[in-house]
N, C-alpha and C positions, 0 to 999 in steps of 0.2 A: 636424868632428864625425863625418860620414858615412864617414871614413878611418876614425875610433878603433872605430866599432859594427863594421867591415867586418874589423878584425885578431880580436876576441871570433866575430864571424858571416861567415867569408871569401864565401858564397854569400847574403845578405842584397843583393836588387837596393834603389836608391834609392827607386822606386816603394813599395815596401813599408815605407820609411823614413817617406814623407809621408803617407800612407794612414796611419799610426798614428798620426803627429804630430797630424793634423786628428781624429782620432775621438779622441785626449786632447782636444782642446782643443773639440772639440763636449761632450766632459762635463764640463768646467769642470775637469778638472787641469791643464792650463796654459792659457796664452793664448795666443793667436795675433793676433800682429800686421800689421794688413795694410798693404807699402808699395807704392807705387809701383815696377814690377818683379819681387820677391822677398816672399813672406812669411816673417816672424820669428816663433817660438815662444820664450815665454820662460816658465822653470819656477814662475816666480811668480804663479797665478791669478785673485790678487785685482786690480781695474782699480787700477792708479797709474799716473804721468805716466812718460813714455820722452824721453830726447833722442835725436834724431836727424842723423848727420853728413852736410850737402849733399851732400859731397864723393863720400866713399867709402861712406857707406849704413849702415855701422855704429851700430848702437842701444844705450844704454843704458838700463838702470831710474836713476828720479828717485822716490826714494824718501821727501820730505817731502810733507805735506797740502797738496791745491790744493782750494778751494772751489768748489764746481760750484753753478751754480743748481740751488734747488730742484725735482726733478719735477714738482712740482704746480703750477709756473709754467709751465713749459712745456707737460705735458700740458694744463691749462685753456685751450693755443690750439689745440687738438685734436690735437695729435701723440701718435701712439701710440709713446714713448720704447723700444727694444730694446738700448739699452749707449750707451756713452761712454766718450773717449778724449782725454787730451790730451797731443798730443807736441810738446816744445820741437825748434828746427832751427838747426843750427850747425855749427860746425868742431870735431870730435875732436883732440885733439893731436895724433896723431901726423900729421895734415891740416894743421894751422896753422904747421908748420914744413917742410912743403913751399910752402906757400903764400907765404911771407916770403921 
């Protein structure tokens, strides 16, 4: 992605690439996903579930309803709730035919 902005903005440094990524998604036009190593931005802000490949790290959106406890279940044990996230963890295709 940082190749395709760089051929539109040849002098656009990467810094300045993530510096904006995170200040979208500090105001809620994307999300930001955080993995272990690398954070993922994805253009869809509302929370839905993501799969995530063990392998190669590659993320998708899971785009049917997952049922999340009520907040008022959890807040009632005193947790002050700020977001929620659920990511499924597997093999990407194009990982499971290396894999075999």
């Amino acid at each position: 992605m940082y190749e395709r902005v760089r051929k539109r903005l040849p002098n656009i440094s990467l810094g300045t690439v993530y510096r904006n990524l995170e200040l979208m998604a500090d105001n809620g036009v994307i999300l930001k996903i955080e993995t272990s190593g690398k954070n993922r931005f994805d253009g869809t802000p509302e929370p839905h579930p993501h799969i995530r490949c063990i392998q190669c790290g590659k993320v998708d959106d899971v785009m049917n309803e997952v049922t999340a406890p009520e907040l008022d279940e959890i807040e009632a044990r005193g947790y002050d709730v700020k977001g929620c996230s659920i990511e499924y963890f597997g093999l990407c295709p194009e990982c499971q035919t290396t894999v075999q």
